[in-house]
PDB file of N, CA, C and O in Angstrom:
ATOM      1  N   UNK A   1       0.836  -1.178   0.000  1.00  0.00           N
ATOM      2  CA  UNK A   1       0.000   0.000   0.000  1.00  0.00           C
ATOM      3  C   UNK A   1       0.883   1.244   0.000  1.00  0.00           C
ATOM      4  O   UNK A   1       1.746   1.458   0.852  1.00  0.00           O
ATOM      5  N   UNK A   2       0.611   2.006  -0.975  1.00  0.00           N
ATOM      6  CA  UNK A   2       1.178   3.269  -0.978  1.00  0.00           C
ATOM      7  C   UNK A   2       1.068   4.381   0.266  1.00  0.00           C
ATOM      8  O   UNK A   2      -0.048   4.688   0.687  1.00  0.00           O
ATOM      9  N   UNK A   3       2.330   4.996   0.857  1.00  0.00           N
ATOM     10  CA  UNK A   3       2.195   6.208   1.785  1.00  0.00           C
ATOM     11  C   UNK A   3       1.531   7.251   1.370  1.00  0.00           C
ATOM     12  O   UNK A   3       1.906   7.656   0.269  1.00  0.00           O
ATOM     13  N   UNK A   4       0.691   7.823   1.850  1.00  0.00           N
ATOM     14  CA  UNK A   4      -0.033   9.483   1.446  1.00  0.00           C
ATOM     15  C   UNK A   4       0.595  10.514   2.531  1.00  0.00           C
ATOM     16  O   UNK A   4       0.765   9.827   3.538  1.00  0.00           O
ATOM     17  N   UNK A   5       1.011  11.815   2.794  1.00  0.00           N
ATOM     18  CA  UNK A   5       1.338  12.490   2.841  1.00  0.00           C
ATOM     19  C   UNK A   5       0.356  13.750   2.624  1.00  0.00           C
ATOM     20  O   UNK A   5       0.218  14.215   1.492  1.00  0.00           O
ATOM     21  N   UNK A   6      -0.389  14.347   3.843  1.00  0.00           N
ATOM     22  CA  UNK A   6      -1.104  15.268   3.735  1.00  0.00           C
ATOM     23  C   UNK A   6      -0.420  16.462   4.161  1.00  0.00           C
ATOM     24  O   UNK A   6       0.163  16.603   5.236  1.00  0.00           O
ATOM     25  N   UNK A   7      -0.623  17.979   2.514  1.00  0.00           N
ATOM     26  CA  UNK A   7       0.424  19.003   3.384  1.00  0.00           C
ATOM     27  C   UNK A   7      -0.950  20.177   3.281  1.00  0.00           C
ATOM     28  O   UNK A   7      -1.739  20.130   2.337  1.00  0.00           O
ATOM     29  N   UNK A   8      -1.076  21.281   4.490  1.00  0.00           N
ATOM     30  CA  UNK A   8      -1.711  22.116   4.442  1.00  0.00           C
ATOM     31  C   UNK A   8      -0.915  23.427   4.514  1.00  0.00           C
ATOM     32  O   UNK A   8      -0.163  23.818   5.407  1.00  0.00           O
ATOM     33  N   UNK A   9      -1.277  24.031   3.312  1.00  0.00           N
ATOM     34  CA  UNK A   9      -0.517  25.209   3.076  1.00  0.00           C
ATOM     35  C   UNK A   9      -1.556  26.235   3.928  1.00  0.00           C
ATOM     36  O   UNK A   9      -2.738  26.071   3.625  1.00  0.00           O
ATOM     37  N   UNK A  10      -1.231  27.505   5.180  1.00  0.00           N
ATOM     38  CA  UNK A  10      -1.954  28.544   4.773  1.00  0.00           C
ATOM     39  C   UNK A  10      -1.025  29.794   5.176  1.00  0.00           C
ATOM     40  O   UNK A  10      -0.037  29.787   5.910  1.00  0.00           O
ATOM     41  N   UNK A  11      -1.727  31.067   4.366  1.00  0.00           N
ATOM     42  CA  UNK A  11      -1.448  32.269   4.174  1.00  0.00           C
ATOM     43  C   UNK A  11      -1.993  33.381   4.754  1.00  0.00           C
ATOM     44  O   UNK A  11      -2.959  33.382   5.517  1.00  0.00           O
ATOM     45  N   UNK A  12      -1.504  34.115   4.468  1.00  0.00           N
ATOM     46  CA  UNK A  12      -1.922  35.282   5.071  1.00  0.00           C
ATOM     47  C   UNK A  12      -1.625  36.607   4.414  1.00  0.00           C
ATOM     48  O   UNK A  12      -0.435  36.796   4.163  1.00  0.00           O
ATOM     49  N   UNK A  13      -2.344  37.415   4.136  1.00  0.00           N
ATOM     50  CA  UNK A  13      -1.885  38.550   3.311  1.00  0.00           C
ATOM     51  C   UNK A  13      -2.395  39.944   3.913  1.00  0.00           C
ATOM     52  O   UNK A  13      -3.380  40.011   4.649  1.00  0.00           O
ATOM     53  N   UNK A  14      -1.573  41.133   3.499  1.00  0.00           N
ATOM     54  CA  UNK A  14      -1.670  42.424   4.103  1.00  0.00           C
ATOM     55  C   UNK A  14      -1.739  43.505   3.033  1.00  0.00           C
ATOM     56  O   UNK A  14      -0.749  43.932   2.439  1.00  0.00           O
ATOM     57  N   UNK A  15      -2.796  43.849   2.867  1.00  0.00           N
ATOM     58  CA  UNK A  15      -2.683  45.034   1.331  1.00  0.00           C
ATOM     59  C   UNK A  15      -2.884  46.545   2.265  1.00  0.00           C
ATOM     60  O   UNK A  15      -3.845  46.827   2.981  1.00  0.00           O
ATOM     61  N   UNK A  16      -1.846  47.252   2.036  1.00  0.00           N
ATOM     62  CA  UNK A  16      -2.073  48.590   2.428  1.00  0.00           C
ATOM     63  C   UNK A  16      -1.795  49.396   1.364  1.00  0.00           C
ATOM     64  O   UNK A  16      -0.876  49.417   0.546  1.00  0.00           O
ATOM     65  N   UNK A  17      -3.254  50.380   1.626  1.00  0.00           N
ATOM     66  CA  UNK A  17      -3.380  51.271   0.631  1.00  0.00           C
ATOM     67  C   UNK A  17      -3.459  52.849   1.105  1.00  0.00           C
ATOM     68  O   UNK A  17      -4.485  53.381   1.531  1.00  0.00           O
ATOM     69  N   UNK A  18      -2.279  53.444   0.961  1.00  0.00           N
ATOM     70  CA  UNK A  18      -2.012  54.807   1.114  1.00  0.00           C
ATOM     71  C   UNK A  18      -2.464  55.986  -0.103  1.00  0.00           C
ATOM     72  O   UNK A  18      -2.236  56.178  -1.297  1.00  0.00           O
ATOM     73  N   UNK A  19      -3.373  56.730   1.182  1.00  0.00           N
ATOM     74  CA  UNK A  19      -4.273  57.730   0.385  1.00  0.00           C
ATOM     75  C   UNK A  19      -4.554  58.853   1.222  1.00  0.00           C
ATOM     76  O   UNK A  19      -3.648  59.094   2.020  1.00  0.00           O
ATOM     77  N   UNK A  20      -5.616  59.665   1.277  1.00  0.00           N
ATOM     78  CA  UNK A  20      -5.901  60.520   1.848  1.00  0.00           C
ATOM     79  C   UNK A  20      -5.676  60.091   3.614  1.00  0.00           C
ATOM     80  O   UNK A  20      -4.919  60.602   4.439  1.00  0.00           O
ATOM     81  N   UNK A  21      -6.508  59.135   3.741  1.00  0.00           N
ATOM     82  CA  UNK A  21      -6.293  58.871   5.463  1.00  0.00           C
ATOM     83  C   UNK A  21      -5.202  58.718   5.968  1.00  0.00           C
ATOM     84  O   UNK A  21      -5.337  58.350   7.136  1.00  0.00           O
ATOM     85  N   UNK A  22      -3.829  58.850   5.569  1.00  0.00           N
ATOM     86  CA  UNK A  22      -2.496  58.509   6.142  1.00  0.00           C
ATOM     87  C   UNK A  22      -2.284  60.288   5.540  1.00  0.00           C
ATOM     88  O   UNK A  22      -2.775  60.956   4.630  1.00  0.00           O
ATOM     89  N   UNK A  23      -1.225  60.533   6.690  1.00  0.00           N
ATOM     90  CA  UNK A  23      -0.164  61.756   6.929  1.00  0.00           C
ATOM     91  C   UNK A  23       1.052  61.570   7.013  1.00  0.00           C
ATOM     92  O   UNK A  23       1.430  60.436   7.305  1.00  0.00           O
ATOM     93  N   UNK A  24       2.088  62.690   6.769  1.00  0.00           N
ATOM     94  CA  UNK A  24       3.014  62.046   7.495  1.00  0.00           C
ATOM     95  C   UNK A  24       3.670  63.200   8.876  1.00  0.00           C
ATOM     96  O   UNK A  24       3.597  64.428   8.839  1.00  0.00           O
ATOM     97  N   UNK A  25       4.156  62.541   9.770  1.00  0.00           N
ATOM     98  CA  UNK A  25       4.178  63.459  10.725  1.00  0.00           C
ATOM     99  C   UNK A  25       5.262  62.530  11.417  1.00  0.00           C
ATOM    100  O   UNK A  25       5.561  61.390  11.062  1.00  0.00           O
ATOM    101  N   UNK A  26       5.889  63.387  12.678  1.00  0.00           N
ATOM    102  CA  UNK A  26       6.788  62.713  13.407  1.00  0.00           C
ATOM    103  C   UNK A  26       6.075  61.570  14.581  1.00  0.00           C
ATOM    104  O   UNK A  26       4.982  61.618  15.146  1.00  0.00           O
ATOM    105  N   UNK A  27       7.108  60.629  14.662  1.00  0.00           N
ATOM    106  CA  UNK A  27       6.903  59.788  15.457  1.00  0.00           C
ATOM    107  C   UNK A  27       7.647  60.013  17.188  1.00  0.00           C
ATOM    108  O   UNK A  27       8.682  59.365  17.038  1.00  0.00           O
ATOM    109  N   UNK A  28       7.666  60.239  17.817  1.00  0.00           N
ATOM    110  CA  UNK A  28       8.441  60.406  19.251  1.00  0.00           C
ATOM    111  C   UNK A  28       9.070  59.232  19.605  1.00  0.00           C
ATOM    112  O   UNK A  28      10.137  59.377  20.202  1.00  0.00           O
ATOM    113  N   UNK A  29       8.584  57.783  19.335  1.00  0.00           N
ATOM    114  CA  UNK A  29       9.285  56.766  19.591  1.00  0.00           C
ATOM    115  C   UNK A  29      10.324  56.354  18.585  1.00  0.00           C
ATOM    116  O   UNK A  29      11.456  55.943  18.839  1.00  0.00           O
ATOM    117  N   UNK A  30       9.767  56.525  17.397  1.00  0.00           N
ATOM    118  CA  UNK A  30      10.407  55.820  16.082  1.00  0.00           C
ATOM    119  C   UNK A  30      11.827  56.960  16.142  1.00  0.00           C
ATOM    120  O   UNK A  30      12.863  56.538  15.630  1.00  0.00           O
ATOM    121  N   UNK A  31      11.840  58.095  16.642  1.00  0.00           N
ATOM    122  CA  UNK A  31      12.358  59.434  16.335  1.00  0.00           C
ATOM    123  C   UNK A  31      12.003  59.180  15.093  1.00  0.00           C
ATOM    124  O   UNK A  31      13.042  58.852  14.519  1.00  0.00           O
ATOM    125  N   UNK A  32      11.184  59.148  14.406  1.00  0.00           N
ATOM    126  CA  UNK A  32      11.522  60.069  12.522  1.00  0.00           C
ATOM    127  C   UNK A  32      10.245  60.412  12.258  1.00  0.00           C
ATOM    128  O   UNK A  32       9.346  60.440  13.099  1.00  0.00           O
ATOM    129  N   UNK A  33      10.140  60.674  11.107  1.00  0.00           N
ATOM    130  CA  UNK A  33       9.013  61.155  10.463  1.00  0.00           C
ATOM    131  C   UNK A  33       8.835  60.190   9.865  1.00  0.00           C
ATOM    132  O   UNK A  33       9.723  59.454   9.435  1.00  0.00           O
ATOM    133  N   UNK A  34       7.030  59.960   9.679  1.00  0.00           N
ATOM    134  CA  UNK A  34       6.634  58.713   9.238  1.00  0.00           C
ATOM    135  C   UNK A  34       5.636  58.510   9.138  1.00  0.00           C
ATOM    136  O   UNK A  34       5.133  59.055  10.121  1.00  0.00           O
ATOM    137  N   UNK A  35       4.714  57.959   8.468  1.00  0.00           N
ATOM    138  CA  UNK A  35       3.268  57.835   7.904  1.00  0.00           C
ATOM    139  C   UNK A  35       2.515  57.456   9.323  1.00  0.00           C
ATOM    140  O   UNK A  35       2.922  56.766  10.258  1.00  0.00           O
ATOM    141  N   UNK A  36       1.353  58.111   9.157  1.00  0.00           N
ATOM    142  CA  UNK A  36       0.346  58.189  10.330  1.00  0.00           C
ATOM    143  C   UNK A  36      -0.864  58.375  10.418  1.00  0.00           C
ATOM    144  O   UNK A  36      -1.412  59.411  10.042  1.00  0.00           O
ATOM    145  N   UNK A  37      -1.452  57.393  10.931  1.00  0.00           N
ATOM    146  CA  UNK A  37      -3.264  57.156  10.431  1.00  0.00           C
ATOM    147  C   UNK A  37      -3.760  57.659  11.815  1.00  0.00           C
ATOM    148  O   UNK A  37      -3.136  57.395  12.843  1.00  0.00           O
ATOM    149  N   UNK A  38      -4.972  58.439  11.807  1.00  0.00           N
ATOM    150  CA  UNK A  38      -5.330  58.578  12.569  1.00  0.00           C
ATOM    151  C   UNK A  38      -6.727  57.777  12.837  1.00  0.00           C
ATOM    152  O   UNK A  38      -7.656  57.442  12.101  1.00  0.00           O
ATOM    153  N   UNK A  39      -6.427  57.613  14.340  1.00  0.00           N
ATOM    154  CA  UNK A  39      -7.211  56.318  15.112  1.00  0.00           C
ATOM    155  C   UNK A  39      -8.360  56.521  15.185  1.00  0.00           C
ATOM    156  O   UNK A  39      -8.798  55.859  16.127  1.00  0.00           O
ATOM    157  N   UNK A  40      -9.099  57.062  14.725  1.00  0.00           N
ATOM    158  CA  UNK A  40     -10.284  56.876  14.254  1.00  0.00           C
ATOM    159  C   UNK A  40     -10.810  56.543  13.022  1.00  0.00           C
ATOM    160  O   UNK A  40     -12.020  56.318  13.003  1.00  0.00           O
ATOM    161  N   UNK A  41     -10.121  56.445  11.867  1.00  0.00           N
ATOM    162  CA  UNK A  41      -9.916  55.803  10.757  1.00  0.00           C
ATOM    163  C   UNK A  41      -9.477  54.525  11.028  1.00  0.00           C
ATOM    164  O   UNK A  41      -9.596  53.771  10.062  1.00  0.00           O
ATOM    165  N   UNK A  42      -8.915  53.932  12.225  1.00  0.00           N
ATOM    166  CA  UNK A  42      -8.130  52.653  12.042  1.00  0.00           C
ATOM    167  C   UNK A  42      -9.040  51.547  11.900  1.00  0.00           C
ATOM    168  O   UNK A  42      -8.732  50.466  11.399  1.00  0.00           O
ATOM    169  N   UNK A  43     -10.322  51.895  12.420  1.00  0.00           N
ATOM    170  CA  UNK A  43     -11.337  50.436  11.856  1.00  0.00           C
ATOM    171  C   UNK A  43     -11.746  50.541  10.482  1.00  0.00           C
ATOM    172  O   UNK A  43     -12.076  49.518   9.883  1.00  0.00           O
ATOM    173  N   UNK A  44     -11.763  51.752   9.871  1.00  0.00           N
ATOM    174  CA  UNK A  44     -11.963  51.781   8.794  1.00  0.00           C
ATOM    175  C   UNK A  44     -11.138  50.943   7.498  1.00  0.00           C
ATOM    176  O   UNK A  44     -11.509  50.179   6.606  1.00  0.00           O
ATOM    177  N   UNK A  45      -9.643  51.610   7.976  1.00  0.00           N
ATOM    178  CA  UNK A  45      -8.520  50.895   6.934  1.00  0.00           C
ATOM    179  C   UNK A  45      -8.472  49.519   6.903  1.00  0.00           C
ATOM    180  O   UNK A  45      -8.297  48.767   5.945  1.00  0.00           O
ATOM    181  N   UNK A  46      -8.705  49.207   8.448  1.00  0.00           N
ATOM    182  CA  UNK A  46      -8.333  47.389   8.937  1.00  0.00           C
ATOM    183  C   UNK A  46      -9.419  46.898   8.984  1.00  0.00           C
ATOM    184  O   UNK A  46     -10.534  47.411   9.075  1.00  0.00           O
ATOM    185  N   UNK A  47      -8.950  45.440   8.893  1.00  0.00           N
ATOM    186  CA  UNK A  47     -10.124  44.643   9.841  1.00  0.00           C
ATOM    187  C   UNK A  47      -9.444  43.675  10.921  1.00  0.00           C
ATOM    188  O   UNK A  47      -9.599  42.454  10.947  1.00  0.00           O
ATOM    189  N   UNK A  48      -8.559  44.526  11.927  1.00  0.00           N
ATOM    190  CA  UNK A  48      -8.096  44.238  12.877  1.00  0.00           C
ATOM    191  C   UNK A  48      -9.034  43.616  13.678  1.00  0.00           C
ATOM    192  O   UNK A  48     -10.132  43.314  13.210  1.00  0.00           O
ATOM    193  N   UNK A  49      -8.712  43.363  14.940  1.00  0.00           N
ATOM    194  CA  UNK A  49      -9.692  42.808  16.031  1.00  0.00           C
ATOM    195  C   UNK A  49      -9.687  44.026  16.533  1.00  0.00           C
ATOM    196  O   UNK A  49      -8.640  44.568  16.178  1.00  0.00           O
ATOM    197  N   UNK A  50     -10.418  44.826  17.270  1.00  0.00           N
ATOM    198  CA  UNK A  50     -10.862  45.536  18.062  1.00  0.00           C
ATOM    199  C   UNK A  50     -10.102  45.456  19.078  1.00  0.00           C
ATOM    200  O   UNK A  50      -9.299  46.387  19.105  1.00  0.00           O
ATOM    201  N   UNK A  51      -9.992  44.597  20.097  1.00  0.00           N
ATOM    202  CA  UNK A  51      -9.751  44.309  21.356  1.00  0.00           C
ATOM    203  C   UNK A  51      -7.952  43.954  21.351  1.00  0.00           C
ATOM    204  O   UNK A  51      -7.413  43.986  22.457  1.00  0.00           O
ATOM    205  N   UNK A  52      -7.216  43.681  20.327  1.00  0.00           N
ATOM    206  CA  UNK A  52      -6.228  43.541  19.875  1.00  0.00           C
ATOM    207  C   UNK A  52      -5.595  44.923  19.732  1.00  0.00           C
ATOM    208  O   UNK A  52      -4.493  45.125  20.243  1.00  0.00           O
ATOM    209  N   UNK A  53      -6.163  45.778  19.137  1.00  0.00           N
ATOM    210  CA  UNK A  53      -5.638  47.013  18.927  1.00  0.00           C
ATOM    211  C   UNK A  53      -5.626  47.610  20.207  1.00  0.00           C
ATOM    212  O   UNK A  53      -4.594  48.206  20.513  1.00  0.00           O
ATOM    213  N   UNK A  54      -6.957  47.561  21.370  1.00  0.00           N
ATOM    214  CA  UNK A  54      -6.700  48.333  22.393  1.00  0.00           C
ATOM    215  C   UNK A  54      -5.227  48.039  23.376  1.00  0.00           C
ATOM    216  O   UNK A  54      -4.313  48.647  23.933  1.00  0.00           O
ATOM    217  N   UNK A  55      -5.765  46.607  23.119  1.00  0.00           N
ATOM    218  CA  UNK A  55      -4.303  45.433  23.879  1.00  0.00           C
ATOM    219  C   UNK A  55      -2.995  46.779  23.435  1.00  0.00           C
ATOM    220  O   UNK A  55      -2.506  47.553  24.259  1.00  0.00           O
ATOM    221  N   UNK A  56      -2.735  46.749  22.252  1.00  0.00           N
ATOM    222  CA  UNK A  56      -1.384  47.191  21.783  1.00  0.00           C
ATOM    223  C   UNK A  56      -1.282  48.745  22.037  1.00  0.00           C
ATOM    224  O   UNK A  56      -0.230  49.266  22.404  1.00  0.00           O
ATOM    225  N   UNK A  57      -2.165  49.279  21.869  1.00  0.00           N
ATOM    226  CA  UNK A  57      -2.445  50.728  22.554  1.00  0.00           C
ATOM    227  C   UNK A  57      -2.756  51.058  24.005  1.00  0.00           C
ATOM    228  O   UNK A  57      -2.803  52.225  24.391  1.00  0.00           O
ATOM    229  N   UNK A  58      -3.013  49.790  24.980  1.00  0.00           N
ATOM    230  CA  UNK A  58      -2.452  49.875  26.128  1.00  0.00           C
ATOM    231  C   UNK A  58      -1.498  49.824  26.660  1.00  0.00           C
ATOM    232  O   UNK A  58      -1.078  50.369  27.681  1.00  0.00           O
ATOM    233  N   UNK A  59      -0.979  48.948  25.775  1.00  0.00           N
ATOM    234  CA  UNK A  59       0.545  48.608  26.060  1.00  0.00           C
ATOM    235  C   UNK A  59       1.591  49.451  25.719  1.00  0.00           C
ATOM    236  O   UNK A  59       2.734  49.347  26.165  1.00  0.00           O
ATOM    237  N   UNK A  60       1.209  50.278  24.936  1.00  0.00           N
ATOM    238  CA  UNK A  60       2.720  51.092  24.351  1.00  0.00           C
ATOM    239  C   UNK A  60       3.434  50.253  22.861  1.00  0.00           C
ATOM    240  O   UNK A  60       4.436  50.713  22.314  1.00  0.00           O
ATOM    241  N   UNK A  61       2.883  49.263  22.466  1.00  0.00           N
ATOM    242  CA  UNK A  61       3.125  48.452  21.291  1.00  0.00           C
ATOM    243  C   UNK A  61       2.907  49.262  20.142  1.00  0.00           C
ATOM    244  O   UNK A  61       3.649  49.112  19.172  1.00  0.00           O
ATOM    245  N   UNK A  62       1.673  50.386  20.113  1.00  0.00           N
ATOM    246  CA  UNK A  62       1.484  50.934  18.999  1.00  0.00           C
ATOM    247  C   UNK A  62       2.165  52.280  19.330  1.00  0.00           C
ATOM    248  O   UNK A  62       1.808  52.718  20.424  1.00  0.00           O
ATOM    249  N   UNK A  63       2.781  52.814  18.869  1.00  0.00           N
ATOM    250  CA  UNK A  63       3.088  54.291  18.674  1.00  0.00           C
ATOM    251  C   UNK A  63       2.304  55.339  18.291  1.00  0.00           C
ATOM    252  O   UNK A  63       1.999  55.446  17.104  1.00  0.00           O
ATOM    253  N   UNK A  64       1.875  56.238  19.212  1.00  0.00           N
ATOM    254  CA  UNK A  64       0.923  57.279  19.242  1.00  0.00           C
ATOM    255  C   UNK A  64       1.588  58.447  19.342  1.00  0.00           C
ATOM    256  O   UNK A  64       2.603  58.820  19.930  1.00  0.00           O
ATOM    257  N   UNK A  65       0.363  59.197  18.264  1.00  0.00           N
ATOM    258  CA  UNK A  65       1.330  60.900  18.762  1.00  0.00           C
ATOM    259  C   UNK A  65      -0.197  61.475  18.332  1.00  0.00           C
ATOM    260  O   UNK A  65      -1.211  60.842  18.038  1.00  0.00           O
ATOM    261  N   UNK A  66       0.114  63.355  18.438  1.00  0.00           N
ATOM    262  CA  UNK A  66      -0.995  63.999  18.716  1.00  0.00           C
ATOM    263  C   UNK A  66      -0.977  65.083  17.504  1.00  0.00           C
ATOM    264  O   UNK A  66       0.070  65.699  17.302  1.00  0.00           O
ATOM    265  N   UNK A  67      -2.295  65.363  16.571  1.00  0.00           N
ATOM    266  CA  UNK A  67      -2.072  65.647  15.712  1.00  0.00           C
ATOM    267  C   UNK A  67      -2.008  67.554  15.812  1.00  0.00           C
ATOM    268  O   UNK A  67      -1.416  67.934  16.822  1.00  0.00           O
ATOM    269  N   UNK A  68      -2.336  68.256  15.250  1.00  0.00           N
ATOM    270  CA  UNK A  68      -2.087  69.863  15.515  1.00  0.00           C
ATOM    271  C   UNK A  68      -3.486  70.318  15.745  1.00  0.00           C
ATOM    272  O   UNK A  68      -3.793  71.435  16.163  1.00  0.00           O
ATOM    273  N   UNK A  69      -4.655  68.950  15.305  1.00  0.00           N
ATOM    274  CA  UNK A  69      -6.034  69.349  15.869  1.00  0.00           C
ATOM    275  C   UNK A  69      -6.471  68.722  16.808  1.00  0.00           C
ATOM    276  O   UNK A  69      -7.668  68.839  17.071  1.00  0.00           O
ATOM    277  N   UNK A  70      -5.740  67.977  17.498  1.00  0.00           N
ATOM    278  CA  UNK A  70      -5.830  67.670  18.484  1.00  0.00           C
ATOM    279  C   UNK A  70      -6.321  66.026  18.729  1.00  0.00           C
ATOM    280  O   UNK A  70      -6.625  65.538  19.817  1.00  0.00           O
ATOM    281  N   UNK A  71      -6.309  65.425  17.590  1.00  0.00           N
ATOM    282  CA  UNK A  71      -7.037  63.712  17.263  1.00  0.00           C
ATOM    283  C   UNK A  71      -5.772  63.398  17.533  1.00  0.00           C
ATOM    284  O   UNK A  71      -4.778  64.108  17.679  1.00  0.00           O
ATOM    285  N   UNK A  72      -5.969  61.982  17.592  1.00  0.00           N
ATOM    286  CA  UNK A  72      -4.934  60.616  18.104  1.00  0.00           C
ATOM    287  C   UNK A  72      -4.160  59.926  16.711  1.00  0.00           C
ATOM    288  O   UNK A  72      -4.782  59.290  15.860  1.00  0.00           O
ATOM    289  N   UNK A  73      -2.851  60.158  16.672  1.00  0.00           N
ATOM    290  CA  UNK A  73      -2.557  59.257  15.433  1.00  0.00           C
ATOM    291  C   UNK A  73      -1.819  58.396  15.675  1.00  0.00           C
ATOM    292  O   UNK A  73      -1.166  58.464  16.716  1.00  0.00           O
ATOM    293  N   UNK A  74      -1.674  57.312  14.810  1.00  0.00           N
ATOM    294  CA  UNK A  74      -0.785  55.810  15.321  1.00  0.00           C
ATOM    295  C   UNK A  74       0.045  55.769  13.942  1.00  0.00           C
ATOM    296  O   UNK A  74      -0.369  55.631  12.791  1.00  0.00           O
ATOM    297  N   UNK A  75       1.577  55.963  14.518  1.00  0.00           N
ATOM    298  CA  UNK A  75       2.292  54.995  13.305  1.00  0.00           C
ATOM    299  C   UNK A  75       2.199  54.375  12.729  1.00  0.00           C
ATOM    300  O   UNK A  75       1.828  53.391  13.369  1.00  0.00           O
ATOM    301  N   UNK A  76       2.319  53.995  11.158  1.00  0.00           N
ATOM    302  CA  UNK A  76       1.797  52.945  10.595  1.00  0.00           C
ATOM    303  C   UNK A  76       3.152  52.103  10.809  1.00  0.00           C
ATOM    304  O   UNK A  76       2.929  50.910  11.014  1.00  0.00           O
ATOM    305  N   UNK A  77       4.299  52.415  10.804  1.00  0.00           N
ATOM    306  CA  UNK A  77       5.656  51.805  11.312  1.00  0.00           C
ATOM    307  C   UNK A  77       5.362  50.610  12.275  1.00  0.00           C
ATOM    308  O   UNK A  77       5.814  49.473  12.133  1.00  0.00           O
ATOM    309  N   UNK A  78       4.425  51.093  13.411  1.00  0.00           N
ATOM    310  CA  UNK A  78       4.455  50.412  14.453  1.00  0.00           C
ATOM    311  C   UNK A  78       3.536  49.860  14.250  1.00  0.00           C
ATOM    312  O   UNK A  78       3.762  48.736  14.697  1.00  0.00           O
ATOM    313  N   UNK A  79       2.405  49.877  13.781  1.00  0.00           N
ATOM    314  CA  UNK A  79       1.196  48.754  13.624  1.00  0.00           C
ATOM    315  C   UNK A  79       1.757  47.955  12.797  1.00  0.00           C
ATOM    316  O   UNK A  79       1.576  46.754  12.997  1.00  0.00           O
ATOM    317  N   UNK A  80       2.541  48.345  11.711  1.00  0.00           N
ATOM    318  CA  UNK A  80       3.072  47.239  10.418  1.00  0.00           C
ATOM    319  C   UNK A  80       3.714  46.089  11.523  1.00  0.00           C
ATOM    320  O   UNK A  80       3.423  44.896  11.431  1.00  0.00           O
ATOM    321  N   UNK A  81       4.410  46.502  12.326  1.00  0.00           N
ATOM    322  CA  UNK A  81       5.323  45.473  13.029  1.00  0.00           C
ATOM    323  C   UNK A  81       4.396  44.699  14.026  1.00  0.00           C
ATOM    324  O   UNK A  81       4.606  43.490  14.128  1.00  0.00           O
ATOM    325  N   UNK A  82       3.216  45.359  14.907  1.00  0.00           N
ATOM    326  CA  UNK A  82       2.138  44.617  15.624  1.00  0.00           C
ATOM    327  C   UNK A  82       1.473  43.825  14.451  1.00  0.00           C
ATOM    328  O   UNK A  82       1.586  42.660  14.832  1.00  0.00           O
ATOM    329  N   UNK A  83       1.163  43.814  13.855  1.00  0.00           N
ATOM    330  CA  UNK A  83       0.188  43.099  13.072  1.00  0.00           C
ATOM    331  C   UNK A  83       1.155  41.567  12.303  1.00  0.00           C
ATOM    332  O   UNK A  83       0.597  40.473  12.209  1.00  0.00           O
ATOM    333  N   UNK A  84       2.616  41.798  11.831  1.00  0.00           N
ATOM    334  CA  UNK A  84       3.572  41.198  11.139  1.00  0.00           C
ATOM    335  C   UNK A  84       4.227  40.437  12.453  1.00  0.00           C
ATOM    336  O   UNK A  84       5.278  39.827  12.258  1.00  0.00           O
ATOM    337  N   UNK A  85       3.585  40.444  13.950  1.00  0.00           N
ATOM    338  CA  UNK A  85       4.545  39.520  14.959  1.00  0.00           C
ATOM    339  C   UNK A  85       3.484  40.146  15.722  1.00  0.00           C
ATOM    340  O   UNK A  85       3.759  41.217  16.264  1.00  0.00           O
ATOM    341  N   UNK A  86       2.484  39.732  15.841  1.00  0.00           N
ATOM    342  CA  UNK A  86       1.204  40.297  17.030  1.00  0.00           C
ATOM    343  C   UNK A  86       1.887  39.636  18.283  1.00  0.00           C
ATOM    344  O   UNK A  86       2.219  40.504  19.090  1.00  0.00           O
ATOM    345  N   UNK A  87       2.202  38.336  18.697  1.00  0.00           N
ATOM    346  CA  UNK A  87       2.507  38.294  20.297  1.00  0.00           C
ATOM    347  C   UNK A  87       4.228  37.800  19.895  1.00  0.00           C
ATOM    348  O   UNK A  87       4.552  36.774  19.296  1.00  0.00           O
ATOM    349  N   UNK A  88       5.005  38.711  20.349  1.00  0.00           N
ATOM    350  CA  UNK A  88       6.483  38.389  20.141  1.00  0.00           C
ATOM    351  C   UNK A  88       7.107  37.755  21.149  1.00  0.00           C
ATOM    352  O   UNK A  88       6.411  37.616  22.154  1.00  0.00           O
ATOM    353  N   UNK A  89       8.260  37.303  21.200  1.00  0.00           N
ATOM    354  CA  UNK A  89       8.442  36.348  22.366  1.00  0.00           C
ATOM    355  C   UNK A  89       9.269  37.120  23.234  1.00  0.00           C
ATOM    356  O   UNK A  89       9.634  36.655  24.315  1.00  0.00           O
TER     357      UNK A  89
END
C-alpha cells in the first residue's frame, strides 16, 4: 500500500493602501518622520480585532502621537510590526 502524505498550506496577506487617510508626521518613539493614520480611521482601513488594537495601545506596542487638531494618530511603522509579529516572544 502506498504512503499518502497530507500538506496544508496557509497564508496570510496584508494590502495597504495609502491615500488621503495617512499623513506624514513625526513619530516620538520611532524618532523620525513617518506615515500616520489617525485612530479613528483605524477600523476603517483594517479589519483588525478591536480588542487587539486596544491590547497594543495599552501597552505602548502601537506608537501614538498627537495631531495639531488635536485627534490621536498611530504609526503605521508600528502597527506594520504589531500586526507582522502580534505576540512576540
Amino acid at each position: 500500500m502506498a504512503k499518502q502524505t497530507k500538506i496544508t498550506i496557509e497564508t496570510d496577506s496584508l494590502l495597504i493602501l495609502r491615500g488621503r487617510s495617512t499623513s506624514r508626521a513625526w513619530c516620538p518613539l520611532c524618532a523620525a518622520e513617518g506615515e500616520m493614520i489617525a485612530l479613528e480611521n483605524l477600523g476603517i482601513l483594517s479589519n483588525l480585532d478591536r480588542p487587539a488594537v486596544e491590547e497594543w495601545l495599552n501597552s505602548g506596542k502601537l506608537h501614538r502621537a498627537q495631531a495639531a487638531d488635536g485627534s490621536e494618530l498611530i504609526c503605521l511603522d508600528s502597527l506594520l510590526a504589531r500586526v507582522r509579529n502580534p505576540k512576540p516572544s
